[in-house]
N, C-alpha and C positions, 0 to 999 in steps of 0.2 A: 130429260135432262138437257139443257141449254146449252150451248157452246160454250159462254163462260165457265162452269161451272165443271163440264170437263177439261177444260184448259188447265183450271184453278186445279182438280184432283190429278192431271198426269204432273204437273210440278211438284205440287205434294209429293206424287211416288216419287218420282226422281230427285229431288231434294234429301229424302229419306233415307234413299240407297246410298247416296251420296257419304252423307253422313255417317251411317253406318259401316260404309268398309273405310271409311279414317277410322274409324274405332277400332276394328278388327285390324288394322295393318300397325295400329301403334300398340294396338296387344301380343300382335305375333311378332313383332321388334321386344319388346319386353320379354318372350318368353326364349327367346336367342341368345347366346353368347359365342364371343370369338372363340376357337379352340386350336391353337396351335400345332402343329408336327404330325398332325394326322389326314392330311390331304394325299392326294395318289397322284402323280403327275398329269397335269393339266386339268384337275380339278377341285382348284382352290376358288376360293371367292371374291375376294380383291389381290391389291396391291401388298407384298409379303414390307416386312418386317427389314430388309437389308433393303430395299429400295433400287432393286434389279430391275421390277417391272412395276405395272399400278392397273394390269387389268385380270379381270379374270379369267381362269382357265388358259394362264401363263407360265405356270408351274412345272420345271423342267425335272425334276425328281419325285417320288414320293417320300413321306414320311421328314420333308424337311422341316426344321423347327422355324425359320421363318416363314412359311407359309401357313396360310387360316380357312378354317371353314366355319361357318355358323351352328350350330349345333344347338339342340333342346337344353335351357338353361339346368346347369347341375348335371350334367351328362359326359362331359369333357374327360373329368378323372377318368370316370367305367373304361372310355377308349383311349386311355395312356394320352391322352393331351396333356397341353399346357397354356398356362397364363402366358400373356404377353410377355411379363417380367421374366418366368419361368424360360419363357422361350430368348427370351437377350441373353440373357448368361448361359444358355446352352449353346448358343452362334459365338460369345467368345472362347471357350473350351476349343 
């Protein structure tokens, strides 16, 4: 085998992989959703819902309703979460 010829097939793989975990990472974004009020203090995932903070694992309570984790899409109900909407009208109460 030539040197071109291996140059040309390590691009190939790495172009490959390349491609293949965009695939995989915009399918495990797909298979995620927000889930509200079920975080534990200081392990949430972003920025909560009252705009107190904007990073993760900022979370000064658990079980607050503006606060979110990611969770297996359709999973949210089983652990008493909420929708976003869900979780706004429970911060005004």
């Amino acid at each position: 085998m030539n040197s071109h010829q291996l140059v040309s097939s390590a691009l190939a793989a790495a172009l490959s992989l390349g491609l293949g975990a965009a695939a995989t990472t915009a399918h495990a974004a797909e298979a995620k959703e927000k889930c509200y009020g079920i975080t534990k203090a200081g392990a949430n995932d972003c920025a909560n819902l009252s705009g107190s903070h904007s990073c993760a694992g900022q979370a000064t309570t658990g079980t607050d309703p503006a606060e979110w984790k990611y969770v297996a899409k359709g999973t949210c109900k089983s652990m008493k979460g909420m929708t976003a909407e869900e979780a706004k009208a429970a911060m005004k109460k």
